[in-house]
Backbone as CSV, one residue per row, in Angstrom:
resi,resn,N_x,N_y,N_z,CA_x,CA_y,CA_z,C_x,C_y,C_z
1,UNK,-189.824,-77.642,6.710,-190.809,-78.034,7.720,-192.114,-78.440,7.031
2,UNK,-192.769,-79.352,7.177,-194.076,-79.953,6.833,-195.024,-79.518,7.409
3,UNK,-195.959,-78.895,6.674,-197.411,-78.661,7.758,-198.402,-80.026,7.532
4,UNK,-198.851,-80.415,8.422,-199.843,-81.228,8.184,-201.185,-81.247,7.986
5,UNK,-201.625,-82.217,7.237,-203.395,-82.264,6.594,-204.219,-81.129,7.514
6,UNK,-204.215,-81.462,8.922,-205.571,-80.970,9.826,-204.750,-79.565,10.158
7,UNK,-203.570,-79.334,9.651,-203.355,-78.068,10.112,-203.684,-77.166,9.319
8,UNK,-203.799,-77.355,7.585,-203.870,-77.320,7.100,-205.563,-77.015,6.632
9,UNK,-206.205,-77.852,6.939,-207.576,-77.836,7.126,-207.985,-76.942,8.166
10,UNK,-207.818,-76.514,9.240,-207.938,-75.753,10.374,-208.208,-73.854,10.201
11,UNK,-206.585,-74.260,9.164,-206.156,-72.416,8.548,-207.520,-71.697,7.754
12,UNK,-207.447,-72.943,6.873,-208.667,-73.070,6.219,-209.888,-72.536,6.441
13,UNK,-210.392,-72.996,7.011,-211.796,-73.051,7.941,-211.619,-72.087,8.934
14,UNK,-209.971,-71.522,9.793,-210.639,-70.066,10.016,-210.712,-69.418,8.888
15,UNK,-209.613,-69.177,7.665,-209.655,-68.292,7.139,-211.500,-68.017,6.575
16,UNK,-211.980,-69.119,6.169,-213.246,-69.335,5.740,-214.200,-68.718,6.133
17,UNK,-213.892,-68.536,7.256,-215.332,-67.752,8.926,-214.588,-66.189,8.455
18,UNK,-213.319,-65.896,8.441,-213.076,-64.274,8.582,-213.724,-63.765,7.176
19,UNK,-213.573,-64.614,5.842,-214.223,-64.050,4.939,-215.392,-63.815,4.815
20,UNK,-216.109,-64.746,5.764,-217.818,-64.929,5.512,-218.110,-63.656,6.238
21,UNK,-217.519,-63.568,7.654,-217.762,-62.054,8.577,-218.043,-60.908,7.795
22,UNK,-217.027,-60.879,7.459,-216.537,-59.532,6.839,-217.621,-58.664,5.786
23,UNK,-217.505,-59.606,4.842,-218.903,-59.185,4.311,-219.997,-58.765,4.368
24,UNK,-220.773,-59.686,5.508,-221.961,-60.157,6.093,-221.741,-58.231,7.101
25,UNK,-220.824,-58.186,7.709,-220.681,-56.837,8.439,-220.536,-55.771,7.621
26,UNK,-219.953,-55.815,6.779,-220.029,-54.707,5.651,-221.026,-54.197,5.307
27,UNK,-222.003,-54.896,4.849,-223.357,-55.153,4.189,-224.605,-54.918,4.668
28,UNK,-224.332,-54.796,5.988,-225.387,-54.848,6.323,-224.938,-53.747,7.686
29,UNK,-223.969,-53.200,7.887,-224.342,-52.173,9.215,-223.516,-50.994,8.725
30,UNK,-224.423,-49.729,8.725,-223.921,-48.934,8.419,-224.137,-47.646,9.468
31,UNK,-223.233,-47.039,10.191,-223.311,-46.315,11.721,-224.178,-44.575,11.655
32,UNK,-224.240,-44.301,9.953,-224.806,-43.150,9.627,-226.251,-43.343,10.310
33,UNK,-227.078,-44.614,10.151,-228.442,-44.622,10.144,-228.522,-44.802,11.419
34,UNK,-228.307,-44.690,12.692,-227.945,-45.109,14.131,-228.447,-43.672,14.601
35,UNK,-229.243,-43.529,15.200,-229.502,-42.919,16.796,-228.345,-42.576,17.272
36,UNK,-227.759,-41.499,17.922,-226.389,-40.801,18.458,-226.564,-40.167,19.682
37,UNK,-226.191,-40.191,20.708,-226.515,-39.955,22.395,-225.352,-39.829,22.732
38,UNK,-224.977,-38.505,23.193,-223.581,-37.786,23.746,-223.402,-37.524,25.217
39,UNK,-224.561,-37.751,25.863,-224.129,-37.370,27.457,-224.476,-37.894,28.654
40,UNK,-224.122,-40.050,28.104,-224.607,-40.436,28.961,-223.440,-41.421,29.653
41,UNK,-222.300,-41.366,28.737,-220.969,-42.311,29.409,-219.707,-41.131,28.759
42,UNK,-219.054,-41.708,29.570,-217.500,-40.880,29.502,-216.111,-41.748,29.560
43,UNK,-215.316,-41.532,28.474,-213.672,-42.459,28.655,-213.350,-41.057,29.093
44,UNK,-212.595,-41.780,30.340,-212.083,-40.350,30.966,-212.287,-39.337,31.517
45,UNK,-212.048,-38.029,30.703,-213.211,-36.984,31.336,-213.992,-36.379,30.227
46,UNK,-214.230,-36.811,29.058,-214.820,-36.292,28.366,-216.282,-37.832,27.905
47,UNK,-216.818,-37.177,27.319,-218.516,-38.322,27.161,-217.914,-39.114,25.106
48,UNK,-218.343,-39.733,25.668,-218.638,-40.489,24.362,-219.452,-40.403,23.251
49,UNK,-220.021,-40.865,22.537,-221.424,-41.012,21.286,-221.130,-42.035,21.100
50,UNK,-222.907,-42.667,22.127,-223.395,-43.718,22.060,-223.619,-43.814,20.629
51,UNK,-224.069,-44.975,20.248,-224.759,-45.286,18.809,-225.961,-46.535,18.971
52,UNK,-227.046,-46.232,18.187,-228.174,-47.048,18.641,-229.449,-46.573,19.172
53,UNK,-230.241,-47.079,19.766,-231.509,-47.214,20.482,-231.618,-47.315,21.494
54,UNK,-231.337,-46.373,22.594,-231.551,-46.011,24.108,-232.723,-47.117,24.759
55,UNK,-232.887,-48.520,25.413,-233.778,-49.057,25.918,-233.761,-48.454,26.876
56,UNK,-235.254,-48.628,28.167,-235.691,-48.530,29.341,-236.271,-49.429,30.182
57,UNK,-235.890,-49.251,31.382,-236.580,-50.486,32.669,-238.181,-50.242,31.846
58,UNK,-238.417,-51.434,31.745,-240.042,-51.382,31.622,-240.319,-52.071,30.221
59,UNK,-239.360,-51.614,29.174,-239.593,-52.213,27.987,-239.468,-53.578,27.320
60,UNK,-240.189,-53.911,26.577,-239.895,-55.406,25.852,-238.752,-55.356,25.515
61,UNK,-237.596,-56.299,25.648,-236.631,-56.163,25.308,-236.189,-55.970,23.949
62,UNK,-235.257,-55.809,23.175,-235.311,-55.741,21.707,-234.416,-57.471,21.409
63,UNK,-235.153,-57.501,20.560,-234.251,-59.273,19.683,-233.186,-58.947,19.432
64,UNK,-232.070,-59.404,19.002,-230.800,-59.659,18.902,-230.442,-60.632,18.702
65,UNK,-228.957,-60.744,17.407,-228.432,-61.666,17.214,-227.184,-61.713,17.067
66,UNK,-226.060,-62.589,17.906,-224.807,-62.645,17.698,-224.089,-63.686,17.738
67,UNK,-222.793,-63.920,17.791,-222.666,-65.363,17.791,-221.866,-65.849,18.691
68,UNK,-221.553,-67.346,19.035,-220.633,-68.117,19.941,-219.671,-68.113,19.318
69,UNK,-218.059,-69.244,20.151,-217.098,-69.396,19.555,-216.947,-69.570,18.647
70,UNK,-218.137,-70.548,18.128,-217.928,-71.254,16.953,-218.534,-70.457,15.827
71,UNK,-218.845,-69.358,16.038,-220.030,-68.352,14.898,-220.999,-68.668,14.835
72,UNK,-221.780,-69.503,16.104,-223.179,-70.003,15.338,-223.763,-69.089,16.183
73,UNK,-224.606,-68.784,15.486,-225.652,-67.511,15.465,-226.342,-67.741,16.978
74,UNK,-226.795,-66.692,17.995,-227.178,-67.145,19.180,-228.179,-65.720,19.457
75,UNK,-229.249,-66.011,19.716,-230.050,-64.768,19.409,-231.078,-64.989,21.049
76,UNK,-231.645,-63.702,21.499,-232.078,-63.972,22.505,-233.839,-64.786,22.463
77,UNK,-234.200,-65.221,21.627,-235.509,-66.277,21.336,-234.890,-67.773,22.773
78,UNK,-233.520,-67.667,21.683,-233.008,-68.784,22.683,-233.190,-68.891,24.155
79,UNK,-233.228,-68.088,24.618,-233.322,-68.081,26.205,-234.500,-67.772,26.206
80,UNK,-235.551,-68.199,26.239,-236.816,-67.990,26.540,-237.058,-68.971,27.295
81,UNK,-237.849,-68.174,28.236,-238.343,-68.956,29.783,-237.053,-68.806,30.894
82,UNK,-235.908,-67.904,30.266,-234.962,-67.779,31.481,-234.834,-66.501,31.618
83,UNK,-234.276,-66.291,33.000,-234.128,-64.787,33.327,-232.593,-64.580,33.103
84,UNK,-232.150,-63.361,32.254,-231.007,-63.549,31.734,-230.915,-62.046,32.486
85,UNK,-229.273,-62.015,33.010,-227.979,-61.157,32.874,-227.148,-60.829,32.266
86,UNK,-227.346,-59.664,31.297,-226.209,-59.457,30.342,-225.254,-58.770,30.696
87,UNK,-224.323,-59.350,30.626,-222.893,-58.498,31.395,-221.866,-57.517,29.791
88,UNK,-222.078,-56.395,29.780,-221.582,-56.018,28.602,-220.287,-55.428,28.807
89,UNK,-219.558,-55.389,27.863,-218.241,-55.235,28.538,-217.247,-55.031,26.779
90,UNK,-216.449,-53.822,26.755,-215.647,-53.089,25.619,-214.739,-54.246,25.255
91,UNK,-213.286,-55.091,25.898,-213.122,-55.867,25.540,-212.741,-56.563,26.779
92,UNK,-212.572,-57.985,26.063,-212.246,-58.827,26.974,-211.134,-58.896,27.583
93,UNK,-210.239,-58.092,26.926,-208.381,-58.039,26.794,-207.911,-56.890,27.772
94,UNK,-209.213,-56.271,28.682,-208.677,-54.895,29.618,-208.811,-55.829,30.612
95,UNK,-208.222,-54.997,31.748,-208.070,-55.315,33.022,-209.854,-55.325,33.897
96,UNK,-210.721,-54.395,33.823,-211.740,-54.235,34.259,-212.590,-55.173,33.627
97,UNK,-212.928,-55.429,32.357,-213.579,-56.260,31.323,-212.918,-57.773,32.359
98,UNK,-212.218,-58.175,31.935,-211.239,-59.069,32.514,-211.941,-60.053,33.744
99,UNK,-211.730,-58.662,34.545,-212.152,-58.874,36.061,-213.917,-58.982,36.239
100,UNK,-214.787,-58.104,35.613,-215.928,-58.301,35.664,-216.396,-59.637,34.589
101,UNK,-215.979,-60.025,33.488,-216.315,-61.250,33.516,-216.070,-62.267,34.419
102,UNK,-215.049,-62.663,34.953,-214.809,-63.595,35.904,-215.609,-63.478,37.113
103,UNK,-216.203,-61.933,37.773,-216.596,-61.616,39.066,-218.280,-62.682,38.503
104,UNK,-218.850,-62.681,37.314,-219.976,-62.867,37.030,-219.541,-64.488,36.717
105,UNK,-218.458,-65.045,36.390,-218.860,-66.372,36.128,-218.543,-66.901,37.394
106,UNK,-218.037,-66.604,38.508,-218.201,-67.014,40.012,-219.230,-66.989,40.260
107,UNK,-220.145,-66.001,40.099,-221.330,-65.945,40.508,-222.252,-66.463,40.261
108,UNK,-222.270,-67.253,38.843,-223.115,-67.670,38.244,-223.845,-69.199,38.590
109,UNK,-222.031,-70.016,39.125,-222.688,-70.915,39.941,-223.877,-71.238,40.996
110,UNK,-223.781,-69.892,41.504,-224.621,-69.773,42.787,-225.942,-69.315,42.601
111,UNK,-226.216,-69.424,41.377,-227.804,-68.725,40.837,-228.411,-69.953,40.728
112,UNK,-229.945,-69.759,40.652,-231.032,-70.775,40.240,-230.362,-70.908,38.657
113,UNK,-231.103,-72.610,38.476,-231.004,-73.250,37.321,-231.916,-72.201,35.991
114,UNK,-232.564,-71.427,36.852,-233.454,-71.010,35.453,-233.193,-69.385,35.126
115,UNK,-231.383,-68.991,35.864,-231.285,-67.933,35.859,-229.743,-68.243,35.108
116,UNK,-229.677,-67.118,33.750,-228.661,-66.873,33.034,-227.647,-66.008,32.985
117,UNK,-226.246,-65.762,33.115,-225.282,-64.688,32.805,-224.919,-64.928,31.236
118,UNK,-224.918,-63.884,30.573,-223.924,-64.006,29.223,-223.275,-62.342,29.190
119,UNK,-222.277,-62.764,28.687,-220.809,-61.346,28.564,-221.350,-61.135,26.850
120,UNK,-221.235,-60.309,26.615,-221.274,-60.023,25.293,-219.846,-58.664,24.979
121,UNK,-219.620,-58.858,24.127,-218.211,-57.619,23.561,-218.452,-57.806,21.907
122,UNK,-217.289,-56.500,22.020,-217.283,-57.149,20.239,-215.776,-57.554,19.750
123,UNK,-215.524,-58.645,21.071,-214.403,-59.159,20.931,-214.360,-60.045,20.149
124,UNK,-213.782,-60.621,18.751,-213.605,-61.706,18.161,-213.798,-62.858,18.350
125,UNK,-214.353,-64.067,18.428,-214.989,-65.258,19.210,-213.976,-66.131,19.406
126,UNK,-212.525,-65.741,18.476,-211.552,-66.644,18.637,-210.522,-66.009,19.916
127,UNK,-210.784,-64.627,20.001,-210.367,-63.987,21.017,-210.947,-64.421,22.188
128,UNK,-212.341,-64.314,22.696,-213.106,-64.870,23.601,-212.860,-66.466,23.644
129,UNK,-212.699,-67.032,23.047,-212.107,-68.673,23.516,-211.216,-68.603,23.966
130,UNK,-209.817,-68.020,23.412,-208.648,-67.828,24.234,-208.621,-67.783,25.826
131,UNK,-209.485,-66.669,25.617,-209.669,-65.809,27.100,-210.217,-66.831,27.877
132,UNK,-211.811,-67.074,27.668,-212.078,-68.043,28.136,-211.566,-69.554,28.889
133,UNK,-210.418,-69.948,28.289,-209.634,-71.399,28.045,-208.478,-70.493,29.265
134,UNK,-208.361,-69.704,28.661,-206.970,-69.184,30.127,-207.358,-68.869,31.701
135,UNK,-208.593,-68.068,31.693,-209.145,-67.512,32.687,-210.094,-68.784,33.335
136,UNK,-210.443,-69.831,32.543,-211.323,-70.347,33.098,-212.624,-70.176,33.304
137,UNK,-213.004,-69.495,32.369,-214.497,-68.729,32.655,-215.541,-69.710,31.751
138,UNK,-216.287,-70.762,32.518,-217.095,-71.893,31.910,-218.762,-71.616,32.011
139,UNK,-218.795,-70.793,33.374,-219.989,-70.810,33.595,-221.439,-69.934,33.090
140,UNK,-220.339,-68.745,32.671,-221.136,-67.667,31.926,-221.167,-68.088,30.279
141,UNK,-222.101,-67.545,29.354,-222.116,-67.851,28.597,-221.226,-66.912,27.649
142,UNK,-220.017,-66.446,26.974,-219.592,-65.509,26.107,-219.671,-65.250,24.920
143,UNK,-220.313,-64.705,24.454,-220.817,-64.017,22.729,-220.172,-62.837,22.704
144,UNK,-220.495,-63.027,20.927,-219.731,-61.684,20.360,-220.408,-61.072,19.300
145,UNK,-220.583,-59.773,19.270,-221.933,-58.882,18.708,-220.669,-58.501,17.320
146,UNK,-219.520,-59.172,17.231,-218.702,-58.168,16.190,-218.834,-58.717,14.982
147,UNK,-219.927,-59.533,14.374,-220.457,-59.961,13.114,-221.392,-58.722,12.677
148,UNK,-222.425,-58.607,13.170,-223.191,-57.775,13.185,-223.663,-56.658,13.327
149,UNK,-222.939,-56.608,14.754,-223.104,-55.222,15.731,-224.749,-54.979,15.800
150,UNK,-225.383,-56.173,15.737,-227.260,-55.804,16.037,-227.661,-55.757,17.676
151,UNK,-226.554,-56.231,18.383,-227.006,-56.587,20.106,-226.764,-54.752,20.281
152,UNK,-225.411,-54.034,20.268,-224.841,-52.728,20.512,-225.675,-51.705,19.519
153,UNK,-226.165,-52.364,18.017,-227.557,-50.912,17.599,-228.815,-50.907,18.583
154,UNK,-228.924,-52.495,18.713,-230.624,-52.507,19.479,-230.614,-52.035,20.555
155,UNK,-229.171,-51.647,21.487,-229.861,-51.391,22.474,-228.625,-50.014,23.233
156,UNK,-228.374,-49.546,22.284,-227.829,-48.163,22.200,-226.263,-47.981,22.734
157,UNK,-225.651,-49.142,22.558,-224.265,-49.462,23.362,-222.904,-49.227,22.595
158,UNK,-222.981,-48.885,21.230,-221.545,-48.790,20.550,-220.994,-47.876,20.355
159,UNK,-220.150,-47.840,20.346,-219.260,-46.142,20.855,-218.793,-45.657,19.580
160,UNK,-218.602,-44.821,18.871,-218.793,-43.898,17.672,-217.189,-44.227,17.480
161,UNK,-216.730,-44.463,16.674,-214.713,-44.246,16.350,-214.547,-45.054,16.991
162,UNK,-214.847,-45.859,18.135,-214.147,-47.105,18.764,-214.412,-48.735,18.278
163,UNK,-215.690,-48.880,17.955,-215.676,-50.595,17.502,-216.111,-51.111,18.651
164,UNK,-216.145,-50.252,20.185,-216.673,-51.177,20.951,-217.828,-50.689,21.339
165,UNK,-218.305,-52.098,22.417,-219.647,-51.744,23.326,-219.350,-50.928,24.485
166,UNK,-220.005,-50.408,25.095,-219.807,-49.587,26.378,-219.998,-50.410,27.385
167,UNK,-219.725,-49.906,28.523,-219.730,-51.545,29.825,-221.351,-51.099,30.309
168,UNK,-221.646,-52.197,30.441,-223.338,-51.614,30.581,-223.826,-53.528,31.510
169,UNK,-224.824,-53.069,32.108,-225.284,-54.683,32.871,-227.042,-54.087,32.457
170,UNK,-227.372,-55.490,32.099,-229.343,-55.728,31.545,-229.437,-56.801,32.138
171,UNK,-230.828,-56.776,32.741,-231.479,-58.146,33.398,-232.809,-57.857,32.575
172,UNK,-233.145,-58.933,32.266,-234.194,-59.304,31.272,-235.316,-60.666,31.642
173,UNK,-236.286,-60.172,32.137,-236.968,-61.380,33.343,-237.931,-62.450,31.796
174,UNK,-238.413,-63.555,32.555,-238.725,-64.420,31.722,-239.680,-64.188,30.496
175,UNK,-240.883,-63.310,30.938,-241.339,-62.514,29.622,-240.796,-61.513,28.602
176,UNK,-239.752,-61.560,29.055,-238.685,-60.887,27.813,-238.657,-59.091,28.488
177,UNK,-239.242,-58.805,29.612,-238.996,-57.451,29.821,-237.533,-56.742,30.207
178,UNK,-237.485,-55.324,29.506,-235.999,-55.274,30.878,-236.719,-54.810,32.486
179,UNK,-235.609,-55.286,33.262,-235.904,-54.608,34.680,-235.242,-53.916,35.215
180,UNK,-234.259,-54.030,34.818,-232.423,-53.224,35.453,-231.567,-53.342,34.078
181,UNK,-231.077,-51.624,34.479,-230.384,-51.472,33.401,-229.255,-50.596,34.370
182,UNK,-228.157,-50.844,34.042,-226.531,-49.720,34.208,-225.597,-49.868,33.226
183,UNK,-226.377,-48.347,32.462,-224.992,-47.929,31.742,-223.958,-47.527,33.048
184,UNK,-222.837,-48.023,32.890,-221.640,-47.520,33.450,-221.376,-45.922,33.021
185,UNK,-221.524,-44.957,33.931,-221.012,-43.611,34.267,-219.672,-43.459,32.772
186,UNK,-218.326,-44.051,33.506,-217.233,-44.234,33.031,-216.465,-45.270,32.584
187,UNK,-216.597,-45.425,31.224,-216.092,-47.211,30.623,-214.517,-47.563,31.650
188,UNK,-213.905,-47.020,32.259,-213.407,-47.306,32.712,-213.302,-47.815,34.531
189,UNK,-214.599,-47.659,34.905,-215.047,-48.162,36.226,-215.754,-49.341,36.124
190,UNK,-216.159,-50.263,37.197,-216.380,-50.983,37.193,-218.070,-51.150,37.368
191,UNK,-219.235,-52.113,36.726,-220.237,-51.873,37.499,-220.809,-52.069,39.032
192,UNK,-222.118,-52.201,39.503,-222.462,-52.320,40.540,-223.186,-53.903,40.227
193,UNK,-221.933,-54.829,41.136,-222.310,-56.193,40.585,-223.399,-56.250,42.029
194,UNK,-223.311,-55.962,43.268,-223.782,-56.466,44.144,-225.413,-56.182,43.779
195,UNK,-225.652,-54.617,43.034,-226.954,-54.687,43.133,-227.455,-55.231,41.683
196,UNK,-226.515,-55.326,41.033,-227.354,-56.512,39.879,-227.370,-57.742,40.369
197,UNK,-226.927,-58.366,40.475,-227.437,-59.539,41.613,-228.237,-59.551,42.367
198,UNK,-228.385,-59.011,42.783,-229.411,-58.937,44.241,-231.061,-58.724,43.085
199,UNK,-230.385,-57.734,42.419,-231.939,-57.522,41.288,-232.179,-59.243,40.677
200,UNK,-231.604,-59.574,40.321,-231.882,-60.533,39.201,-232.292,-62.007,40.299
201,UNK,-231.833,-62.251,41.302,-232.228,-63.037,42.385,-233.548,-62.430,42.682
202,UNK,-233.884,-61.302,43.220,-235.202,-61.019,43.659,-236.443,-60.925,42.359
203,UNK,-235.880,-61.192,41.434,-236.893,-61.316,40.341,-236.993,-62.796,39.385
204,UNK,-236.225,-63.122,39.746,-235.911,-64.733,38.894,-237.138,-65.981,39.697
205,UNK,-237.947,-66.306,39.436,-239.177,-67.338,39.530,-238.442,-68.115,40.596
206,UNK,-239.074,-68.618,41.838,-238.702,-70.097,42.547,-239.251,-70.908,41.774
207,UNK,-238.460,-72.241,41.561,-238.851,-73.579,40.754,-239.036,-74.423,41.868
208,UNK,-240.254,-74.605,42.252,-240.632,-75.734,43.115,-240.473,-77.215,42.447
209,UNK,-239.425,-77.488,43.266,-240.197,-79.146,42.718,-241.011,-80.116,43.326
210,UNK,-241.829,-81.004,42.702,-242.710,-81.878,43.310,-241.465,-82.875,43.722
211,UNK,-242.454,-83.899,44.815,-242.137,-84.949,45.556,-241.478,-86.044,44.520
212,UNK,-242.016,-85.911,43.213,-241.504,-87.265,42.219,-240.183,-86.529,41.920
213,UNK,-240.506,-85.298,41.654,-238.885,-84.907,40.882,-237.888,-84.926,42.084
214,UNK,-238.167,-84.712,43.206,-237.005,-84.589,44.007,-236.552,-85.936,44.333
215,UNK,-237.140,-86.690,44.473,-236.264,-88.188,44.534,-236.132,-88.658,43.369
């Protein structure tokens, strides 16, 4: 059997991205130096250890950087001047994860232009395209903190022995504050989409337009 040039080139260029990761994660995150919080989520019936930096309604948000499908680096500077929804979620590959991304990229249509959803996991970005491309999920934006793990230190979300984020929803209004925060109780329940919505609508700017822009 023959493989061909671009298939060939393709293997390549992933293999190229898994080596660059790897490193780059090695090197730079190490879970000893992390903040540890035991009694605020539960798999099951027993609590977890968070890892990270506990944020609060009220605070400047913390910076962060992770990346798209393609690995290019996507950090929250970028969204400045929008009111963003972060939908956080363990992986993309459960049934609940699954379902709450999709519940948020339905929704997303129906928001103002100057209001954002992004899913974040520390699902693999080639994993999240998959998903993405099957499910249909165009409208939300999907990143992945599993280069780095700086989105899940900054803001106290990675679960100790697991590799993942905890299911958690942040709204983050245009001056970069948080306003709403839900850690999820139990990674295995679902959040409270109706009242994050309802939050992020009642705080997201009306964009008036003038008489020239509307015609």
């Amino acid at each position: 059997m023959k493989i061909s040039r671009s298939t060939i080139s393709v293997c390549a260029l992933l293999l190229s991205n898994i080596f660059f990761v790897s490193p780059s994660f090695a090197n730079s995150f190490n879970t000893n130096e992390l903040v540890s919080t035991q009694d605020l989520v539960k798999a099951g019936d027993k609590f977890v250890t968070l890892l990270g930096n506990q944020v609060n309604v009220g605070e400047k948000a913390p910076a962060f950087k992770v990346v798209d499908k393609n690995f290019t680096p996507v950090q929250l500077a970028d969204f400045s001047g929008q009111t963003l929804l972060i939908s956080v979620v363990p992986s993309l590959d459960t049934g609940v994860c699954s379902l709450q991304t999709k519940r948020f990229n339905e929704e997303a249509s129906k928001l103002a232009q100057n209001i954002t959803i992004l899913t974040i996991s520390n699902d693999l970005p080639f994993a999240q395209k998959r998903f993405c491309k099957a499910e249909g999920v165009n409208a939300v934006k999907v990143l992945s903190d599993s280069v780095w793990r700086d989105f899940g230190a900054a803001y106290g979300l990675l679960i100790k022995d697991m590799g993942l984020l905890t299911r958690a929803i942040f709204i983050i209004d245009e001056q970069g504050k948080i306003t709403y925060k839900e850690l999820v109780a139990n990674i295995s329940q679902h959040p409270d989409y109706d009242k994050a919505l309802t939050k992020v609508k009642n705080i997201a700017p009306v964009i008036v337009l003038d008489e020239a822009e509307e015609q």
